[in-house]
C-alpha positions in Angstrom: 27.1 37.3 34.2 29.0 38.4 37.2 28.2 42.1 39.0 30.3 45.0 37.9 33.2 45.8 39.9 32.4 48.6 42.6 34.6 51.0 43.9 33.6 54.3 46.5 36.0 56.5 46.6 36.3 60.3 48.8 39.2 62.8 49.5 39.0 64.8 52.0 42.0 67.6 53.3 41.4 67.0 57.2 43.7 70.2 57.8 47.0 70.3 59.3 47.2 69.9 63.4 50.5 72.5 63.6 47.7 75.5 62.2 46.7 78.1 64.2 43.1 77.6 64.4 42.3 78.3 68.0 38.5 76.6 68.4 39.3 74.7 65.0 42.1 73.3 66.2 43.4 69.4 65.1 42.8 68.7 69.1 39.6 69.9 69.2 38.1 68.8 66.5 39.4 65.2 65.4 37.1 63.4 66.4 34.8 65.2 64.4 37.0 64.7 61.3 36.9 60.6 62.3 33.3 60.6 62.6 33.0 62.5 59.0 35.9 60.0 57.5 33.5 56.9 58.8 30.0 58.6 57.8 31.5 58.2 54.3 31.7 54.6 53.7 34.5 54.5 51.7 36.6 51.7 50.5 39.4 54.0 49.7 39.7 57.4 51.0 42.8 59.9 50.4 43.5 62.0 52.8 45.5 65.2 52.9 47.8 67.8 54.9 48.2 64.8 57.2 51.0 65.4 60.1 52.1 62.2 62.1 50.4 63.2 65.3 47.2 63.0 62.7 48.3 60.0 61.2 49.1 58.1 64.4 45.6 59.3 65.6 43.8 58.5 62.4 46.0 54.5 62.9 44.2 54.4 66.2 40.5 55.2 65.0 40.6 53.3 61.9 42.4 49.7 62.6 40.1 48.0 59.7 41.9 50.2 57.6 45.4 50.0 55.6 47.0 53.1 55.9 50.2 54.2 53.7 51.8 57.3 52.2 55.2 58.6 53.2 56.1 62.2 54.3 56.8 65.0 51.9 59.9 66.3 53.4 62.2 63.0 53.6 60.1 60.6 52.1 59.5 58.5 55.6 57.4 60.5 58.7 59.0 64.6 57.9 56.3 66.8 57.1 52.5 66.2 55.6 51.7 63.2 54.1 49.0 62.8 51.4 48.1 59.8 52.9 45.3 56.9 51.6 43.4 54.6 53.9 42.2 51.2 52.2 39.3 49.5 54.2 39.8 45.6 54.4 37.3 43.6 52.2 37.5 42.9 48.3 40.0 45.5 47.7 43.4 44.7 48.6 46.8 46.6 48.4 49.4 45.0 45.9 51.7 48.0 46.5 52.2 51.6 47.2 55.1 54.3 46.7 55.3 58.6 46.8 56.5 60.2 44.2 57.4 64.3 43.9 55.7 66.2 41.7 58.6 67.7 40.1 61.4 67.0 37.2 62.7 64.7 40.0 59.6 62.5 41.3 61.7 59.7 43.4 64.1 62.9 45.4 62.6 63.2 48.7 62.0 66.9 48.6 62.5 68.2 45.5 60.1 70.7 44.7 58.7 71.6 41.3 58.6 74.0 38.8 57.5 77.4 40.4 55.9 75.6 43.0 56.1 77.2 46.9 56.5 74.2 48.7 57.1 70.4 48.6 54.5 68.5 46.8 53.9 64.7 46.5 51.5 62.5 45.2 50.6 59.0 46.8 50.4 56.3 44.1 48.5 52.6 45.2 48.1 49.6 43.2 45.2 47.1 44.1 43.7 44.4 42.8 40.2 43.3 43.7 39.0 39.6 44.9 37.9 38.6 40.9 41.8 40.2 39.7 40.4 43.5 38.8 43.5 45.6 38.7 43.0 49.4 39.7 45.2 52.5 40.9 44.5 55.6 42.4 46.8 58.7 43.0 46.1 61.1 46.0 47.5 64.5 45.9 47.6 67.8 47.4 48.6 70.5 44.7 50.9 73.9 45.4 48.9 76.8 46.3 51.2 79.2 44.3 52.6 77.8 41.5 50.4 77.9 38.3 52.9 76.2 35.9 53.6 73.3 38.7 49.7 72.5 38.6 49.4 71.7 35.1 52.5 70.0 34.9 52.0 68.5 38.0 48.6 67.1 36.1 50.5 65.8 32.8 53.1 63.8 35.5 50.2 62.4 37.2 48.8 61.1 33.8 51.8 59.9 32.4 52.6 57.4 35.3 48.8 56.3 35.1 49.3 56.0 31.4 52.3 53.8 31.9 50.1 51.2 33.7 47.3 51.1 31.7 46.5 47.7 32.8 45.3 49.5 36.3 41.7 51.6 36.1 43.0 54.5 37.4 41.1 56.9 40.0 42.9 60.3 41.1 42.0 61.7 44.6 42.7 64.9 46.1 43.2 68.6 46.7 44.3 70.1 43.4 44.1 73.8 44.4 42.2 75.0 40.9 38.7 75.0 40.2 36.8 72.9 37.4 37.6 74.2 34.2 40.8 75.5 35.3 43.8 74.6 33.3 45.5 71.9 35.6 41.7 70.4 35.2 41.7 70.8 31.8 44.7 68.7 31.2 43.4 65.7 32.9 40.3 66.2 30.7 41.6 66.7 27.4 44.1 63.2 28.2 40.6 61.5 28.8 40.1 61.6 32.5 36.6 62.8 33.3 35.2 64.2 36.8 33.0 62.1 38.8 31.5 65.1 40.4 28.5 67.3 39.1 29.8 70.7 37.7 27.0 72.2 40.0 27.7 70.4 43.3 29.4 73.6 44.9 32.1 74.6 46.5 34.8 72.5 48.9 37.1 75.2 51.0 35.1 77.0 53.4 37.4 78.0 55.9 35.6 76.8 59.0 32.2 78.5 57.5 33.9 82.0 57.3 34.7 81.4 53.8 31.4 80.8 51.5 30.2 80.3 47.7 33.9 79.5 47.0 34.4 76.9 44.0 35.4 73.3 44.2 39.0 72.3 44.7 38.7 68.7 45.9 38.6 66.4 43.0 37.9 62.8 42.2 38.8 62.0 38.5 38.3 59.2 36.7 40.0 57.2 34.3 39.1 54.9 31.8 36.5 51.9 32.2 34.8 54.1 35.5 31.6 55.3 35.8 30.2 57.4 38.7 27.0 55.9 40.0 26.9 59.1 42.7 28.7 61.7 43.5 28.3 64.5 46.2 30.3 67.1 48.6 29.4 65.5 51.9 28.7 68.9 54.6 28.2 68.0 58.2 29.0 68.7 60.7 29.4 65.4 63.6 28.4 67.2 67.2 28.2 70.8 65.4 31.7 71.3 64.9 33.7 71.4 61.1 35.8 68.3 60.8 38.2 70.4 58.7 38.2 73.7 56.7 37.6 71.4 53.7 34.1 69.3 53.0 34.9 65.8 52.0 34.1 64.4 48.5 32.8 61.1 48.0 31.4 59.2 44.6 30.4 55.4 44.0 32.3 54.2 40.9 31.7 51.3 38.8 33.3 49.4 35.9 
């Protein structure tokens, strides 16, 4: 009897360099967010609000990695990219594509519902060394728009429903809360959350911000099961990596 298939899995929004964060800056505090992006021991990690400065630093630090994800803005290197790093080993990328969460998912741009801004959502195929087929989707949710969450959450389940030869995991920064209704949607179509309902909040704002409630997800799809789960809070050399913690679970089928 062969060993079940084993997947770890984090997301993690590493905050955008072009923010005005003075001693949180991107500068000063990157290699803090590298040291907490290698602490987790990922095979796959999505990552998001990333600029290309970011993503050309994060190329540098992280050459056993695959990196992909486009920009948001024109669908190549405009704007943030929600992007997701594959480590080399027994996973392997069979292919990987952004799609816009809105009525018009392959228009570079196009922004949904009553969404604020531009919002995509990474989508990559891979196939394991014994032809275990997955898929994960990382994302990063509009802050505003109520209505583009939840359907922004029946999109996303839809194309993973379309390829239902693929256990899918979804990554990322949703911007609602467990329980919330963009949540609910993924639970009622049978996703379930890896992560313990009590394991705490995820924004903290560089510490200013505390006993806030989780908005960085990992959900799971059929076939997974989370062996561990947990919100990951240091801090490499005393400095946040990001105003987000990370999120990381173990996942098995």
């Amino acid at each position: 009897m062969k060993p079940p298939v084993q997947l770890r899995v984090a997301t993690f929004n590493i905050r955008n360099s072009s923010a005005p964060d003075g001693d949180d800056s991107w500068v000063l505090r990157r290699e803090a967010a590298a040291a907490a992006i290698e602490a987790l021991e990922a095979d796959v990690v999505g990552l998001q609000e990333v600029l290309p400065d970011q993503l050309d630093y994060l190329r540098e630090s992280f050459a056993r990695y695959e990196i992909v994800g486009a920009g948001r803005d024109d669908g190549e290197q405009a704007g943030e990219h929600s992007v997701v790093m594959v480590r080399s080993g027994a996973w392997q990328v069979e292919s990987h594509e952004t799609r816009w969460l809105s009525t018009d998912p392959t228009t570079p741009g196009s922004v949904g519902w009553d969404a604020d801004l531009t919002r995509i959502a990474t989508l990559v195929r891979l196939r394991h060394s014994d032809g275990t087929l997955a898929g994960i989707s990382n994302t990063h949710y509009d802050h505003i728009g109520e209505v583009a969450r939840v359907e922004s959450s029946k999109l996303l389940d839809r194309w993973a429903a379309a390829e239902p030869e693929r256990h899918w995991v979804l990554l990322g920064d949703l911007n609602a809360e467990p329980e919330s209704p963009p949540l609910k949607a993924f639970l009622d179509a049978g996703w379930r959350d890896a992560v313990p309902v009590d394991a705490g909040g995820t924004f903290h704002d560089f510490g200013r911000a505390t006993g806030l409630d989780r908005i960085d997800h990992i959900l799971i799809g059929a076939g997974w099961q989370a062996t561990d789960a947990a919100i990951v809070r240091d801090r490499p050399d005393g400095r946040f990596p990001s105003d987000h913690w990370p999120v990381v679970a173990t996942l098995q089928l």
